[in-house]
C-alpha positions in Angstrom: 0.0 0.0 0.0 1.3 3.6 -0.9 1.4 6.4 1.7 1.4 10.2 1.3 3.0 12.3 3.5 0.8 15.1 5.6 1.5 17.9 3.5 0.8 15.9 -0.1 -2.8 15.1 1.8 -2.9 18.7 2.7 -1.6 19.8 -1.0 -5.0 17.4 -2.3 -7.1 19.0 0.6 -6.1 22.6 -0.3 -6.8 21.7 -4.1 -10.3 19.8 -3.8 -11.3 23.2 -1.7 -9.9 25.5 -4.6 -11.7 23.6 -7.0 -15.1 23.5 -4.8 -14.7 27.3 -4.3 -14.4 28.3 -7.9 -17.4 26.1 -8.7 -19.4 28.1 -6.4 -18.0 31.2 -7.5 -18.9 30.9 -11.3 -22.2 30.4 -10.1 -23.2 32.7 -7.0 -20.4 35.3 -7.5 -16.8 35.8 -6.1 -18.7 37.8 -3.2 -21.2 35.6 -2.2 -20.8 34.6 1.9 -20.4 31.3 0.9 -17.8 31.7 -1.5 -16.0 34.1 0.8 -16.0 31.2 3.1 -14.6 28.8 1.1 -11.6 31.5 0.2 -11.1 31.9 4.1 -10.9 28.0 4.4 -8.7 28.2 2.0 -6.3 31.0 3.3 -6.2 29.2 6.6 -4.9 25.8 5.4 -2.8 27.7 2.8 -1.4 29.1 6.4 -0.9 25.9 8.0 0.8 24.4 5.3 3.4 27.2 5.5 3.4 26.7 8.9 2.2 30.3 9.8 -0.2 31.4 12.9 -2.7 33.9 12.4 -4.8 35.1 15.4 
């Protein structure tokens, strides 16, 4: 069986959430709460992949 290391599954992680945010953006709008959301998500596991703390 093949393993990935943590920050390959993160890498996936941060890229399924990408994807899933643009979906929603083409059709509610890059403004939309729920897109903003997803971009947050995205900013904060972008973060913690680089290792850096935001309070």
């Amino acid at each position: 069986m093949k393993t990935i290391s943590r920050s390959s599954q993160l890498a996936l992680i941060i890229n399924e959430r990408k994807v899933n945010m643009y979906k929603k953006a083409q059709v509610l709008g890059f403004t939309h709460p729920e897109v903003v959301a997803y971009s947050q998500e995205l900013d904060d596991l972008i973060n913690f992949m680089l290792g850096i703390r935001v309070s």
